[in-house]
C-alpha positions in Angstrom: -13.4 16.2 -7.1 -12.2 12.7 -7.9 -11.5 10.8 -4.8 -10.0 7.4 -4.9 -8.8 5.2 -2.0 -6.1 2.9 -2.1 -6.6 0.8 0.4 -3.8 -2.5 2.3 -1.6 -3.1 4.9 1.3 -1.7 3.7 3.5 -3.5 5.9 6.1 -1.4 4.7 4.7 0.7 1.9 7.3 -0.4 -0.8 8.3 0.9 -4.5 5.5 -0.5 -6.0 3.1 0.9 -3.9 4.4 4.6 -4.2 4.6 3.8 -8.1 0.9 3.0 -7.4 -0.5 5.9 -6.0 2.0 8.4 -7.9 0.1 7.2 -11.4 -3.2 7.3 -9.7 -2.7 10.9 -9.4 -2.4 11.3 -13.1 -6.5 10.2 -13.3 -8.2 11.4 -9.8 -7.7 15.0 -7.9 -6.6 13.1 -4.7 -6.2 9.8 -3.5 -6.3 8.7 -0.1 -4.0 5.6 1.3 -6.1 3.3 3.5 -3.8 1.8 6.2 -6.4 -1.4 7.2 -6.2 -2.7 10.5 -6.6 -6.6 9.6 -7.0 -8.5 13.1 -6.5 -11.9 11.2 -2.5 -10.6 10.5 0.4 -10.4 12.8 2.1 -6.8 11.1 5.7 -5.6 11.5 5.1 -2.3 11.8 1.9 -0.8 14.2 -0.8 1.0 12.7 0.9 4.6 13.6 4.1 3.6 12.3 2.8 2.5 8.8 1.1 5.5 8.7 4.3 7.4 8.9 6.7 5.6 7.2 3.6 6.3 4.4 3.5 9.9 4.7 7.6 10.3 4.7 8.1 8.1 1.5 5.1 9.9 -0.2 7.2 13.0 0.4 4.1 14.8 2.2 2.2 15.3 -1.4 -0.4 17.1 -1.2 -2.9 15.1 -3.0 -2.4 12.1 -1.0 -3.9 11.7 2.2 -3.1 8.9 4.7 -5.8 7.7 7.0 -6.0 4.3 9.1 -9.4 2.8 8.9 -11.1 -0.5 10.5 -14.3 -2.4 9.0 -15.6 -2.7 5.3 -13.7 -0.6 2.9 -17.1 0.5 1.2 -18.1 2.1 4.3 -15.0 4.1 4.7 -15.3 4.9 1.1 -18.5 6.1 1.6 -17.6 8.0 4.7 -14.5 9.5 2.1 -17.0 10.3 -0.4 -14.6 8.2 -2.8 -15.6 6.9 -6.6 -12.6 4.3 -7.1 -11.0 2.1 -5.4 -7.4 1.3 -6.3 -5.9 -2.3 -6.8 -2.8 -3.4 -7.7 -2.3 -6.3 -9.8 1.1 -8.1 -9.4 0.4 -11.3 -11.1 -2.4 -13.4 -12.3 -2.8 -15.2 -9.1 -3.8 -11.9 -7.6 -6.7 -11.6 -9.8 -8.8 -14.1 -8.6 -9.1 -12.6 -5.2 -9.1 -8.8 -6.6 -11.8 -10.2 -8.6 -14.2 -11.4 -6.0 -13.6 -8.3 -3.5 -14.6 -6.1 -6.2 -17.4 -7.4 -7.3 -18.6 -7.9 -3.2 -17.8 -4.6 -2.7 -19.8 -3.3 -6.0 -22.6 -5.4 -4.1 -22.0 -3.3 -1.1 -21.8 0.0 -2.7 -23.2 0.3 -6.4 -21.5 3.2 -7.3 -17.9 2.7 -5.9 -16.0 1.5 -9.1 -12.5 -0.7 -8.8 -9.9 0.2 -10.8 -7.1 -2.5 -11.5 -3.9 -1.4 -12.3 -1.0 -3.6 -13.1 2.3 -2.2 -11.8 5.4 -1.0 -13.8 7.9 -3.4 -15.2 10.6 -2.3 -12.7 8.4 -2.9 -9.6 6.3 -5.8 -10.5 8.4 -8.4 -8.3 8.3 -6.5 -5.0 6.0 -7.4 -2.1 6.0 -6.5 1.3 6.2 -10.0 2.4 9.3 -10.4 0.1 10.9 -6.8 1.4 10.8 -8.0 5.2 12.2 -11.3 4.6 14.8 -10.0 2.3 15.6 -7.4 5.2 14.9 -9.8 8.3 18.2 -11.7 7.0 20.0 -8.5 6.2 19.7 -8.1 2.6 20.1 -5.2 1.0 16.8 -3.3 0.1 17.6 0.1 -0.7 15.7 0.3 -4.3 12.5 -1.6 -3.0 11.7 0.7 -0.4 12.2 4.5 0.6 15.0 5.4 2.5 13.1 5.7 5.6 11.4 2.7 5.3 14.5 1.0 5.3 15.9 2.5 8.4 13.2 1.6 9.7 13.4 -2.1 8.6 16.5 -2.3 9.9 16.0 -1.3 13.2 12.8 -3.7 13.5 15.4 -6.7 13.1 18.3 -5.1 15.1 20.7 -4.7 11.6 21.2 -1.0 13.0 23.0 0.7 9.7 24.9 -2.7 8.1 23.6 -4.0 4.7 24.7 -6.3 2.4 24.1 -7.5 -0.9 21.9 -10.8 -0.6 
């Protein structure tokens, strides 16, 4: 069985992400969403609640598993008994970084490839930094995000069920 993880914060999963993990399925069996805990970040959402706002805007699938994990990523890979790791590319300046993690974590763990994929034209502009600003001031954010995600946006920054176009 192909395993890959793809791995983040996902602090809220957006489009981009599900688009992600939805065309990973077409080249692994399953593919397991690593929510990190990263002590150096201040998150929106807790660990648990990223985890579920995962699971509802993956629509349950059955290949995906979500899982929060703590430490190096090649140890909970290994613990997986995952082959690939999945990155996502938004922009050249991403690359740089992706770049060096990869090849550290190919240090770490010889046989854990990286696989870099660069996201579809329609979601290559949304980030989860850019989603919560763009919802902390009320703007509407109904096709970067899953329905539930943005629920639960807005009730993070008091917006209750108002939106408008911003």
């Amino acid at each position: 069985m192909r395993i890959a993880i793809y791995a983040g914060s996902f602090d809220p999963i957006t489009r981009g992400h599900e688009d992600l993990v939805a065309r990973s399925l077409e080249f692994v069996d399953r593919v397991i969403v690593a929510v990190a805990t990263n002590v150096s970040k201040q998150p929106l959402f807790t660990v648990g609640e990223r985890v579920q706002l995962i699971r509802a805007a993956l629509d349950n699938e059955s290949r995906v598993e979500v899982k929060q994990f703590s430490g190096l990523l090649v140890d909970f890979a290994r613990t997986a008994k995952a082959q690939l790791l999945i990155r996502g590319l938004r922009a050249v300046s991403d690359f740089e970084y992706e770049y060096k993690m990869a090849l550290m974590n190919r240090h770490l763990s010889p046989g854990l490839e990286t696989v870099f994929m660069v996201p579809s034209l329609d979601t290559t502009y949304i980030s989860a930094s850019l989603v919560r600003e763009v919802a902390r001031f009320g703007g509407e954010i109904t096709d970067l995000v899953h329905p539930v995600v943005a629920a639960a946006l807005r009730e993070k920054f008091g917006k209750g069920s108002e939106s408008r176009r911003g």
